[in-house]
Structures are given as structure tokens and as C-alpha cells.
C-alpha positions in Angstrom: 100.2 84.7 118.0 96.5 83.9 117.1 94.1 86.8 115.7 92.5 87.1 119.1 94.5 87.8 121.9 96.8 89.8 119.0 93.9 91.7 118.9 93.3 92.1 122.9 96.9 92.8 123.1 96.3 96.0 120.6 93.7 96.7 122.2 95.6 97.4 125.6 98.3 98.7 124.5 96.2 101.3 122.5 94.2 101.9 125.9 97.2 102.4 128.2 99.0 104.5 125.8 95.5 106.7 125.6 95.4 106.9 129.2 98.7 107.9 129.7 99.2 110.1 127.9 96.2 111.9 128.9 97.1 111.8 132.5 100.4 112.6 131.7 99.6 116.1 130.0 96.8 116.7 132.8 98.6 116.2 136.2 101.9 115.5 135.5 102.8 118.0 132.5 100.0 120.4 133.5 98.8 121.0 130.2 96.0 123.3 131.2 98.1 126.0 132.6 101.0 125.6 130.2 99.3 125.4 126.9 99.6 126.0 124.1 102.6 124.1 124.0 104.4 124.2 120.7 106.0 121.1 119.0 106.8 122.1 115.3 105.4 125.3 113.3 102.4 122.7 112.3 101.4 121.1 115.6 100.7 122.1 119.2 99.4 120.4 123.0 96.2 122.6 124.1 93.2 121.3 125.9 90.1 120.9 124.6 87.1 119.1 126.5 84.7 117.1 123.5 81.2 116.9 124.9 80.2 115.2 122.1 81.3 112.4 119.3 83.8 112.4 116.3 84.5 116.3 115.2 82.9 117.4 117.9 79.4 116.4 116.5 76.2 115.9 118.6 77.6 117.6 122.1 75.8 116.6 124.9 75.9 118.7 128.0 73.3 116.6 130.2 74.3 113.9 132.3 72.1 111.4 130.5 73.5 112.3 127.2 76.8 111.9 128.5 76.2 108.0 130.5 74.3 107.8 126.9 77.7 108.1 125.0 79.5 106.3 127.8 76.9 103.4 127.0 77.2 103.2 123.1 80.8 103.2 123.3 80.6 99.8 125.5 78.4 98.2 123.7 80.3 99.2 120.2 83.6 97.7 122.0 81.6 94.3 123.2 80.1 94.1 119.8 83.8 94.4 118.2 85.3 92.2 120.4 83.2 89.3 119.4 83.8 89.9 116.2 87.6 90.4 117.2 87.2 86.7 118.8 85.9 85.9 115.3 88.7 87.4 113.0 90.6 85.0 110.6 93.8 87.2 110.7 95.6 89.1 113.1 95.4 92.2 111.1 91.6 91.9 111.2 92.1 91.4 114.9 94.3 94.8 115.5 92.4 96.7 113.3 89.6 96.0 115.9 91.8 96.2 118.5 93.0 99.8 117.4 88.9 100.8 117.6 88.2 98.9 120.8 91.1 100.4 122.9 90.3 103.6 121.5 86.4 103.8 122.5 87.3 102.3 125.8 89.9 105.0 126.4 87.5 107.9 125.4 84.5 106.0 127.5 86.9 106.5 130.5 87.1 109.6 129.8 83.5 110.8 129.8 82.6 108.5 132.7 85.5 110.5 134.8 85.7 114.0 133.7 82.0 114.2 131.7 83.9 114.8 128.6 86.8 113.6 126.6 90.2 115.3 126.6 91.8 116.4 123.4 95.0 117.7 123.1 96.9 117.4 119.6 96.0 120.3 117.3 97.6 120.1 113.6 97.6 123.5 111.6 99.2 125.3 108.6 98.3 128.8 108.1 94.6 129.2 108.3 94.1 125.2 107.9 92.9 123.7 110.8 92.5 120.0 112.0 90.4 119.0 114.4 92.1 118.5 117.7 92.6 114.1 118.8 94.1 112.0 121.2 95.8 108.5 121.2 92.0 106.9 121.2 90.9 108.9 118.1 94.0 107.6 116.6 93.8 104.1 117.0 89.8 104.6 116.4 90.3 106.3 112.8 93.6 103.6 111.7 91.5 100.3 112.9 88.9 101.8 110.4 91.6 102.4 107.9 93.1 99.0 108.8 89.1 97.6 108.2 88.7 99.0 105.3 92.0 98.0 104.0 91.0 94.5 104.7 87.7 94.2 103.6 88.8 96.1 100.1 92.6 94.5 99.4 93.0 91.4 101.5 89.8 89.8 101.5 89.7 89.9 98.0 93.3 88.0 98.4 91.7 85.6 100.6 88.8 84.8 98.4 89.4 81.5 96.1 89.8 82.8 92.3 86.3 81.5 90.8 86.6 80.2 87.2 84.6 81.4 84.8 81.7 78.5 83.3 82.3 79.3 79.9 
């Protein structure tokens, strides 16, 4: 399969994983009135609403800052998907699939319920993580997967130069 519709592929899959899950815990599981819902001593299912970015940073509680967030997010997944349609390898391609399903999934999210739904919450002791979804998932491994590309495997790619001694 090429880099590009690798890419889109991850991409979907990583958005209709996010969105099912989601609605899955919300209307079918009904996560809201059940939680916390326990799945090892270090992880549970609760609801959170995330009015705002990664780690709940800049929370917006207008309407414009929301259709604001729901904005950026499109425009960051247009701008990665050209670049997706640009890649030279398909792990390129997923990585920015991974981000692009992810940002999608969380725009749907704000444009629907004005907010994004959070539900996985990993803990030990006092330690606590911040509390994700599938879409911050996929977000934070396509960054993994860039970095990983951009620091090992370019440097694979690139032609050994000789030295003009």
C-alpha cells in the first residue's frame, strides 16, 4: 500500500475507534452514572469534559473559544494531510494519520458536546496521569512515530556523504 491512503486508512481507523468508543461509554455503557469504573488497581473509566487543549491547558468556556479550537484543529488536520499526501514512507504517513484521526475525533467532540470527553485515568498511589481518550492516543504516538522518523529513519534514508579529505 502507498504512504498516502496507508496514511488515510490510519487515520479512519484511529477516528472511528475514537468515536466509538466515546459513544460507547456515553450511551451505551453509561459511563456518567456508573463511573468510576475500575479496570486494574492502576487504571479506571470516569468522565471528564476538557474545555481546553493537551493537559487541560488554555480552557475555553466561550462559544468562540470553543468554534476557535474546533477551527485550529481542522486546519492542523488539512495542513497534515498534505503533508500526509507528501510522505515518502508509509510510516511517515501513519504517524500523521495517528495525529489527523485524533484531532478530527476530538474536533467532533467540541463541535457536538462543547468540550471533549475524557475517560481513561492511570494512577498509582498519589501519582496521577492526566485523564485521555483514543484521539489523545493516536495524537501523542503519531508524534512519537514523527519524531522517531525524523531522528532514526531519516538519518537511514539520507545518502552516507564522504568525507573530501
Amino acid at each position: 500500500m502507498r504512504p498516502l491512503p496507508f496514511g488515510l486508512a490510519v487515520a479512519l481507523v484511529t477516528l472511528v475507534l475514537d468515536q466509538a468508543t466515546k459513544l460507547g461509554l456515553l450511551f451505551v455503557a453509561d459511563l456518567p452514572v456508573r463511573e468510576p469504573v475500575v479496570l486494574a488497581p492502576f487504571a479506571q473509566l470516569i468522565v471528564v469534559w476538557n474545555r481546553g487543549v493537551s493537559y487541560g491547558l488554555f480552557q475555553q468556556d466561550s462559544a468562540l473559544g470553543r468554534w476557535i479550537l474546533v477551527a485550529v484543529s481542522l486546519v492542523a488536520s488539512v495542513a497534515l494531510s498534505v503533508w500526509m499526501a507528501r510522505a515518502g514512507s508509509r510510516w511517515l504517513a501513519g504517524s500523521l494519520g495517528l495525529i489527523v484521526g485524533g484531532a478530527i475525533g476530538n474536533a467532533i467532540d467540541r463541535a457536538a458536546y462543547g468540550a471533549v470527553f475524557d475517560f481513561v485515568h492511570l494512577h498509582a498511589g498519589t501519582w496521577s496521569w492526566y485523564v485521555f481518550n483514543v484521539a489523545d492516543a493516536g495524537i501523542v504516538f503519531g508524534v512519537v512515530g514523527l519524531l522517531y522518523d525524523g531522528l532514526v529513519l531519516e538519518r537511514r534514508r539520507a545518502p552516507a556523504t564522504q568525507d573530501p579529505a
